[in-house]
C-alpha positions in Angstrom: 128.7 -157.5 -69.1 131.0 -160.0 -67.9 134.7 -160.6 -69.0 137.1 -160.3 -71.2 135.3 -161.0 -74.0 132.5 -159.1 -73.8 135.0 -156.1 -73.4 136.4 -157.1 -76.4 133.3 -157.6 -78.2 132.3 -153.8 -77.1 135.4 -151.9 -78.4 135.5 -153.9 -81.4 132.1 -152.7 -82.0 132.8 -149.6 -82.1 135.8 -149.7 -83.7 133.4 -150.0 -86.8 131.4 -147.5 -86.0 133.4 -144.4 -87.5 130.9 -143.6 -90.2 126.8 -144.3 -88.5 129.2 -141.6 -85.6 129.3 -138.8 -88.3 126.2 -139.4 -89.9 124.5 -139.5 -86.6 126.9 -136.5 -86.1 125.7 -134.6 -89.1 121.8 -135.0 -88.6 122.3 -133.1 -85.0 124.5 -130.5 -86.2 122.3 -129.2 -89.2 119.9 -129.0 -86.6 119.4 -125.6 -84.8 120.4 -125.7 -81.1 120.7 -122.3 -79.3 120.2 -122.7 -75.9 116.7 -120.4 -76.1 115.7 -122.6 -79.5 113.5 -124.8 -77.3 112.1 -125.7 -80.7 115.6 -126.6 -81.8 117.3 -127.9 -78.7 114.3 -130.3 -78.1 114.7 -131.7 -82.1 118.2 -132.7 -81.5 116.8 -134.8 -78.3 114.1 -136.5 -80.6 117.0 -137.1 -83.5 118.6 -138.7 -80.2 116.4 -140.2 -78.7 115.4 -142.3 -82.2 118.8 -143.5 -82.4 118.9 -145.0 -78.8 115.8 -146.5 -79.3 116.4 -148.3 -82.4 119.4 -149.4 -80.4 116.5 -151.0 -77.8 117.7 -148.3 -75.2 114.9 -147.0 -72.9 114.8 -143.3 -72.9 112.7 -140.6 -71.1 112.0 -137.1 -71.3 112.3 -134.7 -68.1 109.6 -131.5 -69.5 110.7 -128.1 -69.4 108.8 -125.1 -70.4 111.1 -122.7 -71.1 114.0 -124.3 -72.0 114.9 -127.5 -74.3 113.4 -130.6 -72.2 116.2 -133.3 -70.8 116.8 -136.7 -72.3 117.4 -139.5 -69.6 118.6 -142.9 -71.4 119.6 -145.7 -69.3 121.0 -149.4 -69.8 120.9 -151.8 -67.4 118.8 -151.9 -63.6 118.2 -149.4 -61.3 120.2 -146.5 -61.4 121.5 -146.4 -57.8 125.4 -146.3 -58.5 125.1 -146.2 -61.7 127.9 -144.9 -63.9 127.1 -141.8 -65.7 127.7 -140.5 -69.1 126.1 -136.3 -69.4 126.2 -134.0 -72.4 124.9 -131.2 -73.0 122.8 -130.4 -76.6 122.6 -127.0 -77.0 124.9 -124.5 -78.7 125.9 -120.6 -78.2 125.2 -120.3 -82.3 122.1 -117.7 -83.5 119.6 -119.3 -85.4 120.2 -120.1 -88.7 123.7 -120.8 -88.1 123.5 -124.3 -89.3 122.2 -123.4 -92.8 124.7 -121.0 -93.2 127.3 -123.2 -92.5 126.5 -126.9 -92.4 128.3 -129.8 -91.7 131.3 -130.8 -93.6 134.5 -132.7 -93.3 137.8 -131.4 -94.7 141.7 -132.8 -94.3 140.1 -134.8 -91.3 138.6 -132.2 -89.2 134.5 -132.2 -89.3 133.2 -128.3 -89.1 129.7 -127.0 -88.2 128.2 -125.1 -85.3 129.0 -127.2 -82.0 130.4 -130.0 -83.7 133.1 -130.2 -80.9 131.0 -128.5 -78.5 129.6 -130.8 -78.1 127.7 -132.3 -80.5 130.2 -135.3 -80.9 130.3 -135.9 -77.4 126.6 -136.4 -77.6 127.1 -138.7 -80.2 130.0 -140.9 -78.7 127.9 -141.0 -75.5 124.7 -142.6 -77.7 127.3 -145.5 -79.2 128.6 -146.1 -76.1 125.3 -146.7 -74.3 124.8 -148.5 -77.6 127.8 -150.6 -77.3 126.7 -151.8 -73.8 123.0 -152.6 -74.4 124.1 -154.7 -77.3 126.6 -157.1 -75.6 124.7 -157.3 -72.3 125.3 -154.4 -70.1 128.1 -152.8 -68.1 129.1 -153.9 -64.6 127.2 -151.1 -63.3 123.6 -149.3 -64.5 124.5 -147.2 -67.3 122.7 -143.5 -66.9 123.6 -141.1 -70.4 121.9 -137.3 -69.6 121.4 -135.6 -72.4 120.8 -132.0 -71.4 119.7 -128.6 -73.4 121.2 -125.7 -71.3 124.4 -125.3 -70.3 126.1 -122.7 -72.3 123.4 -121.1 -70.2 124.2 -122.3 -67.3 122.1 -125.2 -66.9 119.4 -123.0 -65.0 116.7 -125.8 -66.2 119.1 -128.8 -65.5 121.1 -128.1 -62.9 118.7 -129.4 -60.2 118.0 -133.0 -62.5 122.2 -133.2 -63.2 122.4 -132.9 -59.1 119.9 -135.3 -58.4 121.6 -137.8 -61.1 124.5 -137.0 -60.2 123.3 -138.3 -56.4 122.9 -142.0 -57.3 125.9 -141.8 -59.3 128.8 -143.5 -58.6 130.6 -142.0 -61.2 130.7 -139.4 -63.9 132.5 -138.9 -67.2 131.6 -135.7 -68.8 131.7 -135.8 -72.7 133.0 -131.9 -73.1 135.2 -131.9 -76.0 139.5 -133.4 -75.5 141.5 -130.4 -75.4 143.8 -129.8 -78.7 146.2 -131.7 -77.1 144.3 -134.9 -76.6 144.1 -134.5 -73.0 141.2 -134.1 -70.0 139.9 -131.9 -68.1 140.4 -133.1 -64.1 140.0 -129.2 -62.6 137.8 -126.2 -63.8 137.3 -123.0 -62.3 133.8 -121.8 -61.2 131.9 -119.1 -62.5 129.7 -116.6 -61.4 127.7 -114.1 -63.6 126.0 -110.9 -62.3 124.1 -108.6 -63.5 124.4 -104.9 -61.9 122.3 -102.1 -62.3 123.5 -98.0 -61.1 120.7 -95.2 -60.7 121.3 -91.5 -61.0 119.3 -88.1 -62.1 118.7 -86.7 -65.2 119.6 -83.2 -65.9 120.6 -81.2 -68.9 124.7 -81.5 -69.2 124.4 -77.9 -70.1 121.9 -75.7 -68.7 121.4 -78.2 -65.6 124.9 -79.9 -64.9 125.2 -80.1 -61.7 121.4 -81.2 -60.7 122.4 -84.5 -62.5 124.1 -87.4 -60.7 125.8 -89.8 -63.2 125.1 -93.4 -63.1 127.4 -93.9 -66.1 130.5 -92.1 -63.9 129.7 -94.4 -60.8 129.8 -97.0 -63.0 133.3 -96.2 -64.5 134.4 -96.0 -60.5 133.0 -99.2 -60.0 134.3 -101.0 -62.9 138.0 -100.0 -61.9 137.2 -101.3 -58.4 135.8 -104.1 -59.8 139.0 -105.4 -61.9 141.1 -104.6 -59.5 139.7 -107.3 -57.5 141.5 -109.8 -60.1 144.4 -111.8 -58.9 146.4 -114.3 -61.4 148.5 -115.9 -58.9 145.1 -117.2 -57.2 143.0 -117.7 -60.4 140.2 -115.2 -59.5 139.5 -112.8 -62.3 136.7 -110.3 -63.0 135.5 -109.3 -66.0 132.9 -106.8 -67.0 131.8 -107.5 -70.3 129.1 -105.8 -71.2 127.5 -102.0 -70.2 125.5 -100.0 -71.2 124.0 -96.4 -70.2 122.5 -92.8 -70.0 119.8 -91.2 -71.9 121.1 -89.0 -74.7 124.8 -87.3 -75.1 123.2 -84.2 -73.5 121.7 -85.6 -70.4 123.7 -86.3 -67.2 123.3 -90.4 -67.4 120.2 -91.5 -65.1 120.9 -95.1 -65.5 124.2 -97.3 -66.0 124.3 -101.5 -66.1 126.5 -103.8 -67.0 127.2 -107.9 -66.7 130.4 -108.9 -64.3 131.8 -112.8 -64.8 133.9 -114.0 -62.0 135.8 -117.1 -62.3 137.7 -118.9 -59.2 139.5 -121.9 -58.5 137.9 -123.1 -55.4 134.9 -122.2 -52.8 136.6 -119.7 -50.9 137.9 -118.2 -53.5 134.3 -117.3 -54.5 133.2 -116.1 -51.3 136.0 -114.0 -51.0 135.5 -112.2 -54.4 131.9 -111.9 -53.9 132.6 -110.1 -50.3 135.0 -107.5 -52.5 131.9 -107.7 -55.3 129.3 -106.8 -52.5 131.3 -104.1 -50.6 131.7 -102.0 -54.5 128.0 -102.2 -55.2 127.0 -101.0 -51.8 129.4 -98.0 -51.8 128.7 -95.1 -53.3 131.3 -92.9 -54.9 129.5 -90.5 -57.1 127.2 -89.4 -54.2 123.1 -90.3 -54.2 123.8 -93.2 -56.8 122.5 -96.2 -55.7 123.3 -99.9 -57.1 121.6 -103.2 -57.2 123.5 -106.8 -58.1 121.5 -110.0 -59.3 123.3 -113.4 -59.8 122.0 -114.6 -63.2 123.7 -117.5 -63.2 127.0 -119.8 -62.2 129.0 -122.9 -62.4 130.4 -124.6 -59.4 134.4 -125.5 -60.3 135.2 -128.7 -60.5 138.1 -129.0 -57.5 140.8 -131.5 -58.2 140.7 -133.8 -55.5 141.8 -137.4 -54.8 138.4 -138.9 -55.9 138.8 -137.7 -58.8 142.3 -137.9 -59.3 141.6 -141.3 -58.9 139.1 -141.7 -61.4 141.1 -139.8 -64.2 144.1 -142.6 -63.4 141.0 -145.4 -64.3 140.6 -143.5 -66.9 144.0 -142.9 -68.6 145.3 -146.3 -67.7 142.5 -147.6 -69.9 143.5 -145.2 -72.6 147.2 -146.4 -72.5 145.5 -149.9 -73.2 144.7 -148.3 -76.3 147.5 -147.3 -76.8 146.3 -143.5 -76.1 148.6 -141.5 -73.7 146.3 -138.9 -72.3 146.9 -136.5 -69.1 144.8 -133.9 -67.3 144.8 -130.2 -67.7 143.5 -127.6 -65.9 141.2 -125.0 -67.4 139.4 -121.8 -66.4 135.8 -122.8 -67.9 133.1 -123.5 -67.0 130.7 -126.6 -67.5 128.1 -128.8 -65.5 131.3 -131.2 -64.4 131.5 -128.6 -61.5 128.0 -129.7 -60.3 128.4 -133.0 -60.5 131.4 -133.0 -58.1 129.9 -130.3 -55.9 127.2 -133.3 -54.3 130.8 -135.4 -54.4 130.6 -137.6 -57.0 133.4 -138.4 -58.6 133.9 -136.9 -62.0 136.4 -136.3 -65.3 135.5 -133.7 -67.8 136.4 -133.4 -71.5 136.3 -137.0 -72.1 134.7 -136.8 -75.3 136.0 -136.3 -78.9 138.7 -134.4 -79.2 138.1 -130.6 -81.2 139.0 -126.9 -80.3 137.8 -123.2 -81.3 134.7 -124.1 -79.4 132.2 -120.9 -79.9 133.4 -119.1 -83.4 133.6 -120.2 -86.5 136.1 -122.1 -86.9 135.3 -124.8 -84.7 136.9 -127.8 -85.6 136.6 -132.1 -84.4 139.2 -134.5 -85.0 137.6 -137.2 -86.9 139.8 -139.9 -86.6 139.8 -139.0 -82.3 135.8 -140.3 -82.1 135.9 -144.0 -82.2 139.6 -143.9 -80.0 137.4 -141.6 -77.3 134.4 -144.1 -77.4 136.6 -146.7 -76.7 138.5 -145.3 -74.0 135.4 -144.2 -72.3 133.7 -147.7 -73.2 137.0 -149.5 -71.2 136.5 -147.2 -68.4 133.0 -148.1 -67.8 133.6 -151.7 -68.0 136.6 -152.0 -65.7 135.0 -149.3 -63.2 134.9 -151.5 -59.6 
């Protein structure tokens, strides 16, 4: 794309876009997507993937076994320094959730499971490659990665986001706009374990003290554990689940329980996980014994000058818009933080703006999905 005028051409596209967005919207979000629906997640690629090739947009799919395979769309020439545009396509709904409660559209907010989160992301990101491959391109390779586990963790597409992420020479996230209208420029990393106590059986009457209680050395350690937590550096601990023993009358022979850690920065997270390490391998209730397995983590996504800079592109092409739109900091997770862990620049939370991601009540802003595809539109085509 060259010029002003095929700029202008681009936004004013989309600018009359607002209703193929929610139908487009709509298909995907009666569609079942929980991140272990392979079935599902991968029908939300094909309803995709039909859209960006009617567009002319050459996609591919990246196989996955398990888990819902990856959509790789691209626009332009080869995709060293490309710009990216990611997304992810599953959702933390059960299945069914979409009949239950389908799409609608009330007072101007759209509802349905991941309609914010982040089905309309998905969408703005198609129109946008869209927008390009019909007035000639973008300055740089357009890449759009379309991806089907990351409420998850992205355990599937972690190492294919890394590797796009590699020849990138920028990326813009489409995680839904904060309430406010704002962006993401800093999240904090995650990391969530999985920890397992042994003990001994006995009968809590006629055998009390043979027993050796898992369930009490995991009560010891779940104090030690939150007390690890420290607001004024961003590092909490959380034990959310557990679960234990045998029957009421038997001294408990086993105890578990899942831990999530979040931090602000890398050694933050090695400092926790020291703590974390030092309270599995102790023993306080003695001849317990304790194992820890990492089942999965997000890297945070570190606000530094790269990115900073890339968020000022950003925002100064909103103001264009006459959108005023700042960064915020927030203590989730998403697959920004890998993306700027290999060093690429990257903004999150680009795309349409929504809130009460993961209950019921999630909620879009209608009228915020064509402004968002424009911004992001103006971004790519004035990024040098």
């Amino acid at each position: 794309m060259s010029g002003g005028q095929s700029e202008k051409a681009v936004v004013e596209w989309l600018g009359g876009q607002r209703s193929a967005m929610l139908k487009l919207l709509e298909d995907i979000v009666n569609i079942d997507g929980g991140s272990y629906d392979k079935a599902g997640v991968d029908a939300v690629g094909a309803r995709l993937r039909a859209f960006l090739e009617g567009e002319g947009i050459a996609c591919e799919t990246i196989a996955n076994e398990r888990f819902g395979d990856a959509l790789r769309a691209t626009v332009g020439g080869p995709s060293n320094s490309a710009v990216m545009l990611m997304g992810h396509r599953d959702t933390v709904f059960p299945k069914g959730e979409p009949a239950r409660r389908p799409f609608k559209v009330e007072n101007g907010r759209a509802y349905g499971p991941g309609v914010a989160d982040m089905k309309a992301g998905l969408v703005m990101n198609a129109f946008v490659l869209a927008a390009f491959q019909k007035f000639g391109g973008s300055p740089a390779p357009l890449v759009g990665l379309f991806t089907s586990d990351e409420e998850i963790g992205s355990p599937a597409c972690r190492p294919i986001i890394e590797a796009e992420a590699r020849r990138a020479r920028a990326v813009f996230n489409s995680e839904p706009g904060r309430p406010t209208g704002n962006v993401v420029t800093g999240r904090k990393g995650g990391v969530f374990m999985k920890m397992e106590i042994t003990g001994k059986a006995a009968h809590s009457g006629g055998n009390f003290t043979d027993g050796i209680s898992a369930i009490e050395e995991l009560a010891r350690k779940i104090t030690a554990l939150h007390a690890i937590t420290d607001l004024t550096k961003g590092t909490t601990v959380n034990v959310g689940l557990v679960s234990g023993g045998q029957t009421v009358n038997t001294v408990a022979p086993w105890a578990k329980c899942e831990i999530d850690l979040r931090y602000v920065t890398p050694p933050d997270r090695e400092a926790a996980m020291g703590k974390i390490e030092r309270i599995v391998a102790a023993s306080n209730v003695p001849g317990t014994s304790a194992t820890l397995e990492i089942a999965g983590e997000f890297k945070p996504l570190v606000e530094g000058p790269e990115n900073k800079r890339l968020f000022e592109h950003y925002a100064s092409c909103a103001k264009d818009l006459d959108l005023a739109i700042e960064g915020e900091f927030t203590g989730g997770c998403a697959d920004s933080g890998f993306t700027a862990g290999v060093g690429t620049p990257t903004i999150c939370a680009v795309g349409p703006v929504g809130g009460k991601a993961h209950t019921p009540e999630e909620y879009l802003v209608v009228d915020s999905l064509v402004p968002r595809a424009q911004t992001l539109a103006l971004a790519v085509a004035r990024l040098t």
